[in-house]
C-alpha positions in Angstrom: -48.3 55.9 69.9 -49.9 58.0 72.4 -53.3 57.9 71.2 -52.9 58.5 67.2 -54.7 56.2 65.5 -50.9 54.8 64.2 -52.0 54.0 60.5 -51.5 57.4 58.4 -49.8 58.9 61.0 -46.5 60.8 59.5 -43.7 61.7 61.7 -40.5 63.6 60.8 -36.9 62.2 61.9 -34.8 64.4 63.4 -31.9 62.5 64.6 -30.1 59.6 63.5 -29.7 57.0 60.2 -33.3 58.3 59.1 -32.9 62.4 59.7 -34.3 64.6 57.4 -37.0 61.6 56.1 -40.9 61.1 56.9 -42.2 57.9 58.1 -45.0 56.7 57.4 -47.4 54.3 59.1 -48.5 52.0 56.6 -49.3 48.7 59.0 -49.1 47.8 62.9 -48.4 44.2 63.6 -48.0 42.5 66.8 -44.8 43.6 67.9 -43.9 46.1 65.3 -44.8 48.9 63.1 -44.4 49.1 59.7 -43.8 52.6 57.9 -42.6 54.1 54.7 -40.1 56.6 54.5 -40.2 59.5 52.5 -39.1 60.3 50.2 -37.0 57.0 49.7 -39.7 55.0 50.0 -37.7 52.3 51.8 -39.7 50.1 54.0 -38.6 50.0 57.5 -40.0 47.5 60.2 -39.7 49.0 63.6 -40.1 47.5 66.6 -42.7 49.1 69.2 -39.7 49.8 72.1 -37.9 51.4 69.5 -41.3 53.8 68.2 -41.9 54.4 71.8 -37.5 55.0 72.3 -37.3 57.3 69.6 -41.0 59.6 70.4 -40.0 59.7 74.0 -36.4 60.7 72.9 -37.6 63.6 70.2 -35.8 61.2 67.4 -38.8 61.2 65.8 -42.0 63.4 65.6 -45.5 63.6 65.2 -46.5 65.7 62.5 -50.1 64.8 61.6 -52.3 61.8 60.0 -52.0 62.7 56.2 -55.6 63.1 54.6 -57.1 59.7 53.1 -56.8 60.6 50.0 -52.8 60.9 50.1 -52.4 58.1 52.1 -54.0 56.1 49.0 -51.6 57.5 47.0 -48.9 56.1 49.4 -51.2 52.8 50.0 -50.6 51.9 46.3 -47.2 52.4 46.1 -46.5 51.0 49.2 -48.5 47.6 47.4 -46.3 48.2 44.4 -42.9 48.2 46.4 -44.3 44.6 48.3 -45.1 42.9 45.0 -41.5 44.0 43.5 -40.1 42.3 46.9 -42.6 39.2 46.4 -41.4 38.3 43.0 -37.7 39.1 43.5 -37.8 36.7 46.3 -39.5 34.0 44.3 -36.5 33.1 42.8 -34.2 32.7 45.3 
């Protein structure tokens, strides 16, 4: 994502589903990124052609890599949200 080191990077929505939210980078996967939003703390799986679609578009945009210490903040609930999901879906 045009040179930002992607994890901790924030970017605002300004179009679309998402507008008026923050997503954050919380993992990059092969294919895909994976970012929270704010302040919903949904999290949203994107595709990379969709990341690039929506930067080259002005859907979304760079606002800054947060500082390490907020992004631990979001790290832990981010870890809390994906162990909520793992034990709901251990019954089903």
């Amino acid at each position: 994502m045009y040179g930002q080191n992607n994890i901790g990077s924030l970017f605002a929505v300004v179009a679309g589903d998402y507008m008026g939210e923050f997503l954050l980078c919380m993992e990059r996967g092969n294919d895909e990124y994976v970012f929270m939003s704010l302040p919903d703390f949904k999290i949203l799986k994107v595709p990379d052609v969709e990341v690039e679609r929506g930067l080259n578009s002005k859907v979304i945009d760079f606002i800054e890599k947060i500082p390490k210490k907020y992004f631990k903040e979001c790290c832990e609930q981010y870890k809390k949200i994906q162990n909520e999901k793992s034990s709901t879906n251990r019954f089903k």
